[in-house]
Structures are given as structure tokens and as C-alpha cells.
C-alpha positions in Angstrom: -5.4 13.5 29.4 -5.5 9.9 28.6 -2.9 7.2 28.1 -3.1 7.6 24.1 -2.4 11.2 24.4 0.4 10.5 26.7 1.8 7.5 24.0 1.0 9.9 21.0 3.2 12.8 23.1 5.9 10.3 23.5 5.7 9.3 19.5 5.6 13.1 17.9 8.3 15.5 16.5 7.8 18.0 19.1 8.5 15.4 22.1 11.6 14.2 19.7 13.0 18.0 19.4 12.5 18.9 22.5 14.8 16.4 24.9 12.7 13.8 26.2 15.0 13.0 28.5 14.8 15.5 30.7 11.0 16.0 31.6 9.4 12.3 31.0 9.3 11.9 34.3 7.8 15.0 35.2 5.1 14.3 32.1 4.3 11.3 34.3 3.3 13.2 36.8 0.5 14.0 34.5 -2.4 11.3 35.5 -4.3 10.1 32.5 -7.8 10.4 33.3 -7.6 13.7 34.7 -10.4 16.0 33.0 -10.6 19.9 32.5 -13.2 21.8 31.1 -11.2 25.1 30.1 -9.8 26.7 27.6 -6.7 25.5 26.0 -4.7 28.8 27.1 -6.1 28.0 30.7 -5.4 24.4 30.2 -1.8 25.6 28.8 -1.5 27.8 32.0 -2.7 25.2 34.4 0.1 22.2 32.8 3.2 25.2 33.1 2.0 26.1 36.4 2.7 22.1 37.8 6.4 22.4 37.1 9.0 20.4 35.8 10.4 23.6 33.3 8.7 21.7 30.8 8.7 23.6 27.3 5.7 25.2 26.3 5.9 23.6 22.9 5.2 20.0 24.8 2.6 21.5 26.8 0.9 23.2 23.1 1.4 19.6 22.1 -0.2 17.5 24.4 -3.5 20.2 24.8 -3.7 19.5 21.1 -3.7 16.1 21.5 -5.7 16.1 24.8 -8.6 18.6 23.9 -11.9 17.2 22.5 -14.7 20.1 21.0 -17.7 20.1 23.0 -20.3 21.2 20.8 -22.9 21.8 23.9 -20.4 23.9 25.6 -19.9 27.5 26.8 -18.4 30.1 24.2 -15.3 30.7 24.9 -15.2 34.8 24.7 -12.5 36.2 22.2 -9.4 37.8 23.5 -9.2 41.0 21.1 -12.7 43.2 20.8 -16.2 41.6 21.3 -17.9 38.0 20.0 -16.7 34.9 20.6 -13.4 32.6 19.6 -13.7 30.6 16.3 -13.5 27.4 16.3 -10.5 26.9 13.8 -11.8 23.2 12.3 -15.3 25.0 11.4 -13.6 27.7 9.5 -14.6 27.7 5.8 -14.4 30.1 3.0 -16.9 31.7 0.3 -16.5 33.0 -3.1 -19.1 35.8 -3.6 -19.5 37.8 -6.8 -18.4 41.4 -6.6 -21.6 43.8 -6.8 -22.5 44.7 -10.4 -21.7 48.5 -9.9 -18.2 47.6 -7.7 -15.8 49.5 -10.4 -18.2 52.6 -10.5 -17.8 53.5 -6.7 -15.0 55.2 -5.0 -12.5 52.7 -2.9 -14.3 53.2 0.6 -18.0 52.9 -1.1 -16.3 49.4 -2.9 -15.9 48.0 0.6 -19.2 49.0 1.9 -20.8 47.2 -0.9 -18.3 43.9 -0.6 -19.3 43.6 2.7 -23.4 44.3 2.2 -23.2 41.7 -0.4 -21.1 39.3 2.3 -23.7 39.5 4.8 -26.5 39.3 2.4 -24.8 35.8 0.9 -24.1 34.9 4.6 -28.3 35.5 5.6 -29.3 34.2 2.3 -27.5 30.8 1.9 -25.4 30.4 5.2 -27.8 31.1 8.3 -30.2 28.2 7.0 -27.8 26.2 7.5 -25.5 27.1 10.1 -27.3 29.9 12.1 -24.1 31.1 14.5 -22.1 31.1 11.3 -20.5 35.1 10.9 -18.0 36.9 9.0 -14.8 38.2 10.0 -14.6 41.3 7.8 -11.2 41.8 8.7 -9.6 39.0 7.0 -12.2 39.6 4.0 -10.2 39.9 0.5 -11.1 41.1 -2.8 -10.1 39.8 -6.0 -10.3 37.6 -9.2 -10.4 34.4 -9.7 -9.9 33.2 -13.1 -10.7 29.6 -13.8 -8.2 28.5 -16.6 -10.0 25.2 -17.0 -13.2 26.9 -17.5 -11.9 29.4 -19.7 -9.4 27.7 -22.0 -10.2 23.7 -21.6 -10.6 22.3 -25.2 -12.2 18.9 -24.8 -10.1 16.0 -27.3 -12.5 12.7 -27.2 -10.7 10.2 -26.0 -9.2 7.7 -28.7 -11.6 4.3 -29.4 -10.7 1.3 -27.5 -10.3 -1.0 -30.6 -7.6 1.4 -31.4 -5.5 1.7 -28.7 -6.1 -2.4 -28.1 -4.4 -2.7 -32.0 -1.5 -0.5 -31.0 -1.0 -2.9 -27.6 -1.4 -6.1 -30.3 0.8 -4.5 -32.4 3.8 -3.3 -29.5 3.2 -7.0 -28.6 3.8 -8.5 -31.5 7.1 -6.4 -31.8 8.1 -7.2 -28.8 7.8 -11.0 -29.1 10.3 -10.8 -32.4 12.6 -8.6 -30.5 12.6 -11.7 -27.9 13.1 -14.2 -31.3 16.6 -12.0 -31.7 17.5 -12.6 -28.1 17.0 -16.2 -27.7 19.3 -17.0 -31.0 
């Protein structure tokens, strides 16, 4: 926790909404310069556990605001099933072509083959680059995408300069006699 945190608590929405008033001097409490290597649930637990009925929405708040990625540091292990807890700022996405045989299989053998061509994209062009990188199969979709500017884009040329710069001259020139009436 350090003094900016603290001053960027004290400026956001959630401080705002959630009365001020009654916990800044418990938040005070909180000693910038303090340091915790943990998890932000254990860091969550750790800031509820000191008191002051502050809500958990200010503590969520200031961990965000607080925590810093270590790239060097210990997985954190996930909290449903095996592997480890994503880190949701290196999440990315991937557009892979369905397998050329994907409407000739039944629905279960359509899956199996998504996923075979996943992992293949993911050793293929991913690994090289980012080795930990995996796929979370169970927030894998299927579908179309169909690129409307690819598709049905008809290119116009743009006009030539020299004739948009007579149209200006000539608006100009319009204008300046529409001035002539005012003035009289």
C-alpha cells in the first residue's frame, strides 16, 4: 500500500458510494509502505480481518489499486480443478479456421477436432512465443465471423484535389456576395 493508492482510494467511485465518512479513519490505519506478497483473496482476507466493518468493495478497491504483477513470482494455484490462475491482463484471444471436414462429423467428433486444431495453432504459432501460454477449452466458442468490409467494401477513389479546391473557391466566392447583401 502506498500513499498514491491511499489518495487514488480517496479520489474513486467506489470510495464516493460507499460512505467515506465512516471508515477513513480506519483506512488510515492502513500504513503506506506496508508490503505483502499474497494473493489478492489473501490480501482481501488479511485487510477485512483488521477491522473497522469496512466494505469489501473498498477493500476489492484498494488491492486493485495496491497490487503490482510480479512476473518472477510463484503461480498462484487455481481455485476450481488443477493448473494455475490466469493472469486476466495476459488474456488474449485467437481466431482459428474450423477443420476442413468440421460439417461432415457428428457434434461430439466437431469438438474433438476444434480443439485438436486449437492446440495445434497454440504449439504451432503461440508456444514460440509465449511457452506457458494454454487454452481454456471451456470458454472455447465456435462460429462465423463474416467480415462485411472484406466481403462487400467497393472502393470509390477519392475525388482530385484541384476539384474539391474549385468547389471551396467557388463556396467562397458565394459567400463573399452573400456578405456584399449584408453590408448594404
Amino acid at each position: 500500500i502506498t500513499q498514491e493508492s491511499l489518495d487514488a482510494l480517496a479520489a474513486s467511485k467506489v470510495w464516493a458510494k460507499h460512505g467515506q465518512a465512516n471508515f477513513g479513519d480506519t483506512v488510515r490505519l492502513w500504513q503506506p509502505g506496508e508490503e505483502w506478497n499474497s494473493t489478492d483473496a489473501a490480501l482481501i482476507d488479511l485487510l477485512d480481518n483488521m477491522g473497522g466493518g469496512i466494505p469489501a468493495p473498498i477493500i476489492k478497491e484498494l488491492v486493485k489499486l495496491s497490487a503490482v504483477n510480479d512476473p518472477n513470482g510463484e503461480l498462484v494455484p487455481a481455485k476450481k480443478g488443477n493448473g494455475y490462475e490466469p493472469d486476466a491482463d495476459l488474456r488474449d484471444q485467437e481466431n482459428i479456421p474450423l477443420p476442413a471436414n468440421y460439417l461432415e462429423l457428428d457434434p461430439e467428433a466437431q469438438l474433438k477436432a476444434v480443439q485438436q486444431a486449437a492446440e495445434h495453432h497454440l504449439t504451432a504459432e503461440i508456444h514460440p512465443y509465449v511457452p506457458d501460454a494454454w487454452i481454456d477449452h471451456d470458454k472455447t466458442k465456435i462460429g462465423y465471423e463474416i467480415p462485411f468490409t472484406r466481403q462487400f467494401y467497393i472502393y470509390t477513389p477519392p475525388r482530385p484535389v484541384a476539384e474539391i479546391r474549385a468547389e471551396i473557391n467557388e463556396l467562397e466566392l458565394q459567400i463573399q456576395e452573400w456578405m456584399k447583401g449584408l453590408a448594404e
